[in-house]
N, C-alpha and C positions, 0 to 999 in steps of 0.2 A: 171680725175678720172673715173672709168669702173664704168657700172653700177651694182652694186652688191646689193646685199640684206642690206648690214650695212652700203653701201652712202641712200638707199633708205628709210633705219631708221635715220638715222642721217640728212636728211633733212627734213625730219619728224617734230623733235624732234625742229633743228631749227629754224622751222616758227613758233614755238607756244608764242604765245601772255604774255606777260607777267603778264595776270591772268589768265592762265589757271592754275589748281592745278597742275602740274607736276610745273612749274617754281614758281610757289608760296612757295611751299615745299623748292624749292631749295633755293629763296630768290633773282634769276634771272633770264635771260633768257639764254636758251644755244649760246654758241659762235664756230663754227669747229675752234679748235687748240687750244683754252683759255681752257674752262670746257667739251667740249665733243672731244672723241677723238674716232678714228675707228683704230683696232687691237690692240695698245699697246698703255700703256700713258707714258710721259715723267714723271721726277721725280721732281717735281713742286710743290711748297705751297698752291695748292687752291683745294679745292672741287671739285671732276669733276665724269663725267661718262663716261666709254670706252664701245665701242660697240664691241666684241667679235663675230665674225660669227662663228660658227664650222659646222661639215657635217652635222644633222638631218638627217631625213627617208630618205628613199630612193626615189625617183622620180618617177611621176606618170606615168604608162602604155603607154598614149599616146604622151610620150617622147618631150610633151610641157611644161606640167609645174613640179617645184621643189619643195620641201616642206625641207627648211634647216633649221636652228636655231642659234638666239643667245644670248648671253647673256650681260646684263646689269650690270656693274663692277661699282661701284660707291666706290670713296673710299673721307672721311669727316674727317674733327676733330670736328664735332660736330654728337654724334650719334643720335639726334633727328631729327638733318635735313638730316642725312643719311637714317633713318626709313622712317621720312615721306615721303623722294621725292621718293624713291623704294617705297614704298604702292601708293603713286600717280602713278607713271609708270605701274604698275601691275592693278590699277584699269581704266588708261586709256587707255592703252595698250590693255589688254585682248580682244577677240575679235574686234580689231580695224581692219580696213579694209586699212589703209594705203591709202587714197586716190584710192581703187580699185588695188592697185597692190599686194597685200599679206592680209590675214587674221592672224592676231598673236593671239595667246593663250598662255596665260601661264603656265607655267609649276608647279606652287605655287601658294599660294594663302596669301604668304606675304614673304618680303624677307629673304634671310639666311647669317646672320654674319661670314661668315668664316675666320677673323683674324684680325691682328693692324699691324703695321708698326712703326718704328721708335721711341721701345719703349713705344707705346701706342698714342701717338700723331694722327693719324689716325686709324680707323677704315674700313674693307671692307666689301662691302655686295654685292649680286649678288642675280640676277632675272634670268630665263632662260625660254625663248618663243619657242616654235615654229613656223615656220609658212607654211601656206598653202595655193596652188595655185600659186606659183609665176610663173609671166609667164618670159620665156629665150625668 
């Protein structure tokens, strides 16, 4: 796997303990290929969250570091645990430093319900970070 901005949230997201409020929300911990997924999710029965990179700003001057962005897709059949764990992400997210390799900020300051699925069965919501400083 290259290392990119959405392996380097998504392992992130993976080592957190299972009290930390993001996985408490969720009601787990994250698994890569179960409940968290990087660019597109499979069409699957369970709760998850997809990491989405798209381009962000443009690149700083001294043509070291990027500043891209992504977004946090979580799609639930329960909309409370869909609310809480995006409001967890976004509060422990937001300025996190990612272990020194990126500073995220979010782009909101709670998440946005933009649809359902399958009849209403699921529900989707999306967060969307920036981040900054990353270094290539």
């Amino acid at each position: 796997m290259s290392n990119t901005i959405g392996n380097t949230v998504a392992s992130y997201l993976t080592s957190l303990a299972a009290t930390n409020e993001i996985c408490s929300a969720l009601g787990t911990t994250f698994t890569f290929g179960t409940n968290l997924f990087l660019h597109s999710e499979p069409t699957n029965d369970t709760d998850m969250v997809t990491i989405i990179p798209y381009g962000g700003y443009s690149p700083e001057t001294d043509k070291i570091r990027q500043n891209p962005a992504i977004q946090l897709r979580m799609k639930s059949t329960s909309k409370n645990t869909l609310m809480s764990t995006q409001q967890a992400m976004i509060n422990k997210l937001h300025l996190n430093q990612l272990g020194g390799n990126a500073l995220m900020i979010s782009n909101t300051s709670t998440p946005m319900i933009i649809g359902v699925l399958e009849g209403g069965e699921y529900t989707i919501a999306v967060t969307n970070f920036r981040l900054k400083h990353v270094k290539v």
